[in-house]
Structures are given as C-alpha cells and as structure tokens.
C-alpha positions in Angstrom: 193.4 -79.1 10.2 195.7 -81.7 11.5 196.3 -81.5 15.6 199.6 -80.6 16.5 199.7 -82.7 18.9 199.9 -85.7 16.9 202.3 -84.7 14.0 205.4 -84.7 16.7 207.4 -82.1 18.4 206.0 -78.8 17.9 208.7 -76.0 17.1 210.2 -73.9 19.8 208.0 -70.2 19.7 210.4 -67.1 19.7 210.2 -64.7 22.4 206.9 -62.7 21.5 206.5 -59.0 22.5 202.3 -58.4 22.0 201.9 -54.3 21.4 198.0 -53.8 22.4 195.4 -52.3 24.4 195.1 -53.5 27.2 191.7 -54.4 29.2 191.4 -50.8 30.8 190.4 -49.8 27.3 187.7 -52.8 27.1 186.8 -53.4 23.4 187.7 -56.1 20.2 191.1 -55.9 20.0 191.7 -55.8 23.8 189.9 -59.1 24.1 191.6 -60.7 21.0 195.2 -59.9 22.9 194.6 -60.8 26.3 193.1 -64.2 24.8 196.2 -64.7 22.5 198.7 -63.6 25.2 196.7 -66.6 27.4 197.1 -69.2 24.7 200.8 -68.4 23.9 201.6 -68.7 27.3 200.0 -71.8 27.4 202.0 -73.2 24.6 205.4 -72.5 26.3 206.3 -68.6 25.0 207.7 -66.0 26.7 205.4 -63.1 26.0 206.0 -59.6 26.8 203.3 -57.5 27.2 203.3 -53.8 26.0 199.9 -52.0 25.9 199.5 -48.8 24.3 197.5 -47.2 26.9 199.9 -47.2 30.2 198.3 -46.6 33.3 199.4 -43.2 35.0 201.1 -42.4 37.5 199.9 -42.2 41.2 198.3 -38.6 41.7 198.5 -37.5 37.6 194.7 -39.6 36.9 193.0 -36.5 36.8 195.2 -35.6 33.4 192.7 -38.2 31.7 189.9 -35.1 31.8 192.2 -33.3 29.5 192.3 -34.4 26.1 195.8 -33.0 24.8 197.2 -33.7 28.1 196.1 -37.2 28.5 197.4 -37.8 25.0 201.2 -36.3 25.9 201.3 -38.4 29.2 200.0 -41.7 27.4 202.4 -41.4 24.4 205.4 -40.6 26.9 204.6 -43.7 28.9 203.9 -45.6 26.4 207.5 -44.7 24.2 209.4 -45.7 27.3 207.4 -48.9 27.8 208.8 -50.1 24.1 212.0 -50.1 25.1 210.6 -54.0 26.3 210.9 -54.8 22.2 214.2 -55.7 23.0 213.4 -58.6 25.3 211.8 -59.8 22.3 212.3 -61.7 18.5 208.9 -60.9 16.9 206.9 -57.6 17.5 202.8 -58.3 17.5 201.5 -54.7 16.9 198.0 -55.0 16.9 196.7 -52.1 15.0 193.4 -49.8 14.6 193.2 -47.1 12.0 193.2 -42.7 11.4 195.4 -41.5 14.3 196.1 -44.3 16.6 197.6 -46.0 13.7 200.1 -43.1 13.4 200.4 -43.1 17.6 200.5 -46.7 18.8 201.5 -49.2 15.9 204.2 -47.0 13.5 206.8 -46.1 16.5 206.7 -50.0 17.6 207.0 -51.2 14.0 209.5 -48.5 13.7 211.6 -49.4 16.6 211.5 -53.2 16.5 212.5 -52.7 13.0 215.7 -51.0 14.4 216.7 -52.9 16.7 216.6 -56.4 14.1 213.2 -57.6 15.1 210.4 -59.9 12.8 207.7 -57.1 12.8 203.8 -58.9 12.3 201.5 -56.0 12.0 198.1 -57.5 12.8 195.2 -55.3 11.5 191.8 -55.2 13.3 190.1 -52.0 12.0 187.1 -52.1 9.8 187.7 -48.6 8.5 190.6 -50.1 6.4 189.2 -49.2 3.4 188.9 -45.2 4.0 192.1 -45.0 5.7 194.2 -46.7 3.0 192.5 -44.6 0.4 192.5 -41.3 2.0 195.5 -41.4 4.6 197.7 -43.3 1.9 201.3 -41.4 2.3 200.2 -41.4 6.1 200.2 -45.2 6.0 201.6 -47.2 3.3 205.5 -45.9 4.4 204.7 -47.5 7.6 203.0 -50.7 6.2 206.4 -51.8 4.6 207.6 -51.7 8.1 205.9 -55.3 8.6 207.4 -58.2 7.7 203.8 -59.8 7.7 200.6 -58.0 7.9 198.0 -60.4 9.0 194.3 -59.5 9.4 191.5 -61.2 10.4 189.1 -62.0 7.4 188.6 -62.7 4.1 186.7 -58.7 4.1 189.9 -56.8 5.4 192.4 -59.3 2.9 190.4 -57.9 -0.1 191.2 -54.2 1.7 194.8 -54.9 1.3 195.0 -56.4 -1.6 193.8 -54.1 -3.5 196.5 -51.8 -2.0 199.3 -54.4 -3.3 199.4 -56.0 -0.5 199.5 -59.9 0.5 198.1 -60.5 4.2 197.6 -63.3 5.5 194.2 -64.2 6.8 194.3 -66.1 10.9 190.6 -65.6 12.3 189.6 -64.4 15.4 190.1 -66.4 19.0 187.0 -66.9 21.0 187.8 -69.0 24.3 185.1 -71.6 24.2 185.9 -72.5 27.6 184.7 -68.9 28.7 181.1 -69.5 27.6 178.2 -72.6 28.4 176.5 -73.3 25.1 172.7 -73.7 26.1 169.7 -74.0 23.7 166.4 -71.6 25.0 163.4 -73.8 24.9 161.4 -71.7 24.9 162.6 -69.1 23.4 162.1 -65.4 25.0 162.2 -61.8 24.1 164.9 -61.2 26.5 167.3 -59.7 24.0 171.2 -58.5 24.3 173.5 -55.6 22.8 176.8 -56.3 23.5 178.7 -52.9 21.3 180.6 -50.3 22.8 178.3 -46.9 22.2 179.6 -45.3 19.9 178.6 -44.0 16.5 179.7 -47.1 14.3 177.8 -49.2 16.3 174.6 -47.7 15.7 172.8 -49.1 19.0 170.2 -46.0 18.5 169.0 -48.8 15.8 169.0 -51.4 17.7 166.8 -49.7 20.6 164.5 -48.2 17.6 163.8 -52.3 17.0 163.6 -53.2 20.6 160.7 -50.4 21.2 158.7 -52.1 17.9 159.5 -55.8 20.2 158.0 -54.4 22.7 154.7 -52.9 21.3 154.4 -56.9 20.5 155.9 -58.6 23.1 155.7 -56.0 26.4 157.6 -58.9 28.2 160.4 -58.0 26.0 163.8 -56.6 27.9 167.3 -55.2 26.7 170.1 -55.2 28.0 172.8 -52.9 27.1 176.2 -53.9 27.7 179.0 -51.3 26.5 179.8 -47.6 27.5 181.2 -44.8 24.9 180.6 -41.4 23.9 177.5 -41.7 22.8 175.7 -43.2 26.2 173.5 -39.7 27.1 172.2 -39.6 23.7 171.1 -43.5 23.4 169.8 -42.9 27.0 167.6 -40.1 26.2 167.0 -41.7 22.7 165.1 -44.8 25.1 163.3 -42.2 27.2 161.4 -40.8 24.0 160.8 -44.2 22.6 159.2 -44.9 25.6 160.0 -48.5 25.9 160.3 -49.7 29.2 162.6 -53.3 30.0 165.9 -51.3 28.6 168.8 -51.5 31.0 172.1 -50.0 30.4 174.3 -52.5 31.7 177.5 -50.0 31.0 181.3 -51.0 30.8 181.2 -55.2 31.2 184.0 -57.0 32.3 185.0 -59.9 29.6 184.5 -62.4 33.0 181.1 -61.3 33.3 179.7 -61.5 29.8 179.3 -65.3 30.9 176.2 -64.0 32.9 175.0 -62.0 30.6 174.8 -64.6 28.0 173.4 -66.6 30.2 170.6 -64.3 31.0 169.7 -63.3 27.4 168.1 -65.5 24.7 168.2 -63.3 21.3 171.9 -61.7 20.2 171.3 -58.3 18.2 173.4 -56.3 16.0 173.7 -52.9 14.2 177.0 -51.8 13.1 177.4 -49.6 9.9 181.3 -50.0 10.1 182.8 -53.5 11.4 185.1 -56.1 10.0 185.0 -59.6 12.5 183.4 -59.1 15.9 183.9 -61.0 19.0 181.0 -60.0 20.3 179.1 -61.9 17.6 181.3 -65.4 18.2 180.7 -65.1 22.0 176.9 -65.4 21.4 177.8 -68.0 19.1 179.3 -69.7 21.6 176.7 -69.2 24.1 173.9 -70.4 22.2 172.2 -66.8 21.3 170.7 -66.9 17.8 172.1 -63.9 16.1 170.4 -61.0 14.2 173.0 -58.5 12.8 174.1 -56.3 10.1 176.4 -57.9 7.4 178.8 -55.4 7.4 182.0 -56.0 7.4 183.0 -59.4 7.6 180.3 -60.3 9.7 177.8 -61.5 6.5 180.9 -64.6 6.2 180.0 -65.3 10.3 176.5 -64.4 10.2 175.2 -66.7 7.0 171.9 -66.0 6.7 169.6 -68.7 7.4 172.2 -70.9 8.5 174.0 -69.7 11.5 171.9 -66.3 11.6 169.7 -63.7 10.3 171.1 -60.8 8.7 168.8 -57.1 8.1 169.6 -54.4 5.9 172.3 -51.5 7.9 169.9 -48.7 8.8 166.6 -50.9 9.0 165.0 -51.2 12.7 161.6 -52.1 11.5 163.6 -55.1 9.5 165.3 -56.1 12.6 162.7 -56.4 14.6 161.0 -58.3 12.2 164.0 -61.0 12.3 163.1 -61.2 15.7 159.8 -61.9 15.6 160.7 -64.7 13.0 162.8 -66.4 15.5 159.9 -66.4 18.1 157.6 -67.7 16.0 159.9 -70.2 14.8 161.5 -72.5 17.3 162.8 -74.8 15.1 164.4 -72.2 12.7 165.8 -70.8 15.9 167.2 -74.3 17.3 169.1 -75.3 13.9 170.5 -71.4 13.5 172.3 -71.6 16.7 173.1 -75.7 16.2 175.2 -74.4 12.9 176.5 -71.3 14.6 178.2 -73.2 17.7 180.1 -75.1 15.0 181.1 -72.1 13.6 182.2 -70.7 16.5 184.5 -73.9 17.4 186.8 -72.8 14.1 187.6 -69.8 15.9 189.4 -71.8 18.6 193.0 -71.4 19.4 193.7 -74.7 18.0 192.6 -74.1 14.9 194.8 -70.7 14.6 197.8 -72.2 16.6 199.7 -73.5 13.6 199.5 -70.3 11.5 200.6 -68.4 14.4 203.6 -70.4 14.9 204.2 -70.2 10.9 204.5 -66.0 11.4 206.6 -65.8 14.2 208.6 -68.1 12.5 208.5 -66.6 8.7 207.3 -69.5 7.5 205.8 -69.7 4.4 201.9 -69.7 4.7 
C-alpha cells in the first residue's frame, strides 16, 4: 500500500467519538480501541472517548457484587456519558454480540443517528453467525443504523454477507513498537496462554496438552495470563492433572504482556469460538511460534506450516503433539516465526490508516 506520507497532504480527520470498553474491562476489543484511539491522536484527530463500562461513583463500588444492580448503575452512567456524541462527526461503536449488543452499541448508533452523525459500527464478535441467525429482529433493525459496518476479517465479512450486508474488511492494529521480536535458540518448553478464562476459550484444553508436555519434557512451565469466570475450575482442573510448572498469572496489564513474551518461547491456543485475536499477533510480534485452533479467522493468521501450526478444536493430545514438533525441529520453528513477524507487520497502523480515513470520511472503499 502506498505511504501516505509520500502522496501529499493527507485529508483533515473529522472529530471521532470512539464508543468502547475501556481497559478496566481488559480483553480484544479493549486493546483494539485504546490502540486506535493512540494512533488517531497521533495523526492529528480529536477523539472523544466514551467507554461503555463507566467507572462508579465514589462509595457505590460495592453495587459491582450485584448483578442487576451493577447493570442499572452502568447503563445510567453510561446513557449520560453519550451525550459526548455531540462533540463528535463520526460515531465508532465498537460492538460485541447477544445482550451487550442490545446495551452498549444500539442506544449510541441510535443517538448519533439523531443528532446527524456518520455512524461506523465496527464488529468484533466471533459469535456473529449465531446472533444474526437467531437474534435477527433483535439485530438487523439496529444494523441499518450504520452507515458502514466494518469488521475485522475476511471470516466475519462472509457472516454479513450472507445477511445482505456489505462490510468492509480493516484488520486488526498490533503496536509493533510494544513488543521486541526475538528468535529462541534454543528453543524451550516454556509455553504461554494469553485468553481470558472463559468458556470459549477452552484453556481446560490447553492445560490437558501442557500435562502430556510435561510427562515429556518435566522442564516444561505455563503460564496463564487472563482471569474470567471460569478460573476455580481451570485451577482445580490443574490440581487433578497433576502437572506441576502451571502459574496463573491472572488479569495482565497490556504494558506487561512485553515481559511475558519475553519470558515464554512457545504461544498456545484453544478457542472453540473466535474471529481475529490480538493475542495471536502479539506473539507474532514477539517472536513466539504459534499453535492454535483455526477457528474463526485465526486459520487466515495462523497458516499452517507457514506462519504456524494449527490442531483440530477439542484435540489436547494433537496440541501437544504440535509442540513437540517445534522442539524437535528448530529449523521449522525459526522459519514459522520468520513468516509470522511479517505477518504481523500488515497489521500495523500504517497499513489500516488509509481505510480508516476513507470511513470517517464516506469514501468509497
């Protein structure tokens, strides 16, 4: 893609209201605004920040331990907090599916349609199939809302399409600059989950592989990074297995993945639902060879053989066995994560930057 830099003047940005979660709720799509919010800024715009999940008052913290409570409380803050869309000329609703859908992206779309703005729905969840087929007249009224709906891969355009819709595909930032690229010679059984835990994620299959490492390799560790609902069952899940070197690193701050990469040699994966994780271009980035799951989007990132090794959903004894074909094989390792760090540099800002500018402007694709 040409650089902007060199094809004269770039054209002005609009004032850009960005509707996310923020960082306090720490997962894909809090990452992908906070880096976009960073790069806008960089180019000039005035971005206004809304995030879905307001913090609380002083004293009213404790409402968080009540579910329908905490729900009221967020949703009032968070109604009031839109009232920045009229600082604004485009609305960037990021969106997940089921209910938050319904909670967080239709009243923005809603009210930045009122009030004359460009709404750009930008669509993360790699549920989409199941909640356009079975939440249909929950969802398509609000769809035609957007002016644009853009999503992040080739998987989730496919989704849309076959809705009747016509999204436009903008990839995934990962801030290069965040992580060092290193290759591991030699390469060590020191292996890294970096999923929230939580049933999608499946990392019960991930520490069913890690226990067969480790019967091979009882220098083997995992860390853990990620917290959820699930964490007292995959922590009692690794007691039974019996498989020492596990550590649950819990919630990770995106400034300190850096170590973690760092400290880790082998990337691994086991989603059953997923569409284009960041997790998987950070290791990129970071020089991690990368065994994963092709679900989603991620068998597009993950090629297999080329910038990865990709197991069957549902298959520990197959993902441990990618493993042990990346220790035994150096060299196989070595050109796998040569191929992926090229990968990972299309995911830059500057190669998004133009098609950004192109939706906040409604210019043709």
């Amino acid at each position: 893609m040409r650089d902007l830099a060199a094809s004269g003047p770039r054209p002005r940005l609009p004032r850009i209201a960005v509707v996310a979660a923020s960082l306090d709720i720490l997962g894909g799509q809090g990452v992908q605004a906070a880096a976009l919010e960073r790069a806008l800024r960089a180019e000039g715009a005035e971005v206004h920040f809304i995030p879905i999940n307001p913090r609380f008052p002083y004293g009213l913290g404790w409402l968080r331990r009540w579910p329908c409570l905490r729900t009221f409380l967020n949703q009032a803050l968070y109604l009031e907090r839109l009232g920045g869309l009229r600082r604004a000329d485009v609305a960037h609703v990021f969106s997940a599916s089921y209910w938050s859908f319904l909670l967080a992206p239709a009243p923005a779309m809603l009210l930045a349609r009122a009030l004359g703005k460009r709404v750009v729905l930008h669509y993360h969840s790699g549920e989409a199939e199941d909640h356009l087929d079975r939440w249909g007249g929950l969802v398509h009224p609000w769809l035609r809302l957007a002016d644009e709906i853009v999503v992040p891969s080739e998987y989730l355009r496919a989704v849309f399409q076959r809705h009747g819709y016509r999204p436009r595909v903008i990839r995934n930032v990962v801030e290069l600059s965040q992580f060092r690229y290193r290759e591991r010679r030699p390469l060590r059984p020191r292996l890294l989950s970096a999923r929230n835990l939580e049933p999608h994620y499946r990392v019960d299959n991930t520490l069913r592989a890690f226990a067969l490492i480790r019967a091979r390799h009882p220098e083997a560790t995992l860390t853990v990074a990620g917290y959820g609902s699930r964490e007292g069952k995959l922590r009692r899940l690794a007691a039974r297995l019996g498989a020492t070197g596990i550590r649950f690193a819990g919630r990770v701050e995106p400034e300190a993945m850096t170590l973690l990469h760092e400290e880790s040699d082998i990337f691994m994966n086991s989603s059953v639902v997923d569409n284009q994780p960041v997790c998987i271009l950070e290791a990129f980035a970071s020089g991690l060879p990368v065994v994963s799951t092709p679900t989603g989007d991620i068998g597009a990132m993950v090629r297999q053989d080329e910038t990865g090794l990709l197991v069957p959903p549902q298959d520990p004894a197959a993902m441990a066995a990618a493993v042990f074909r990346l220790l035994g094989d150096p060299d196989l390792a070595l050109r796998l994560v040569r191929r992926a760090r090229r990968e990972a540099a299309e995911y830059a800002w500057q190669r998004v930057r133009e098609a950004w500018q192109s939706v906040y402007t409604g210019r043709a694709a």
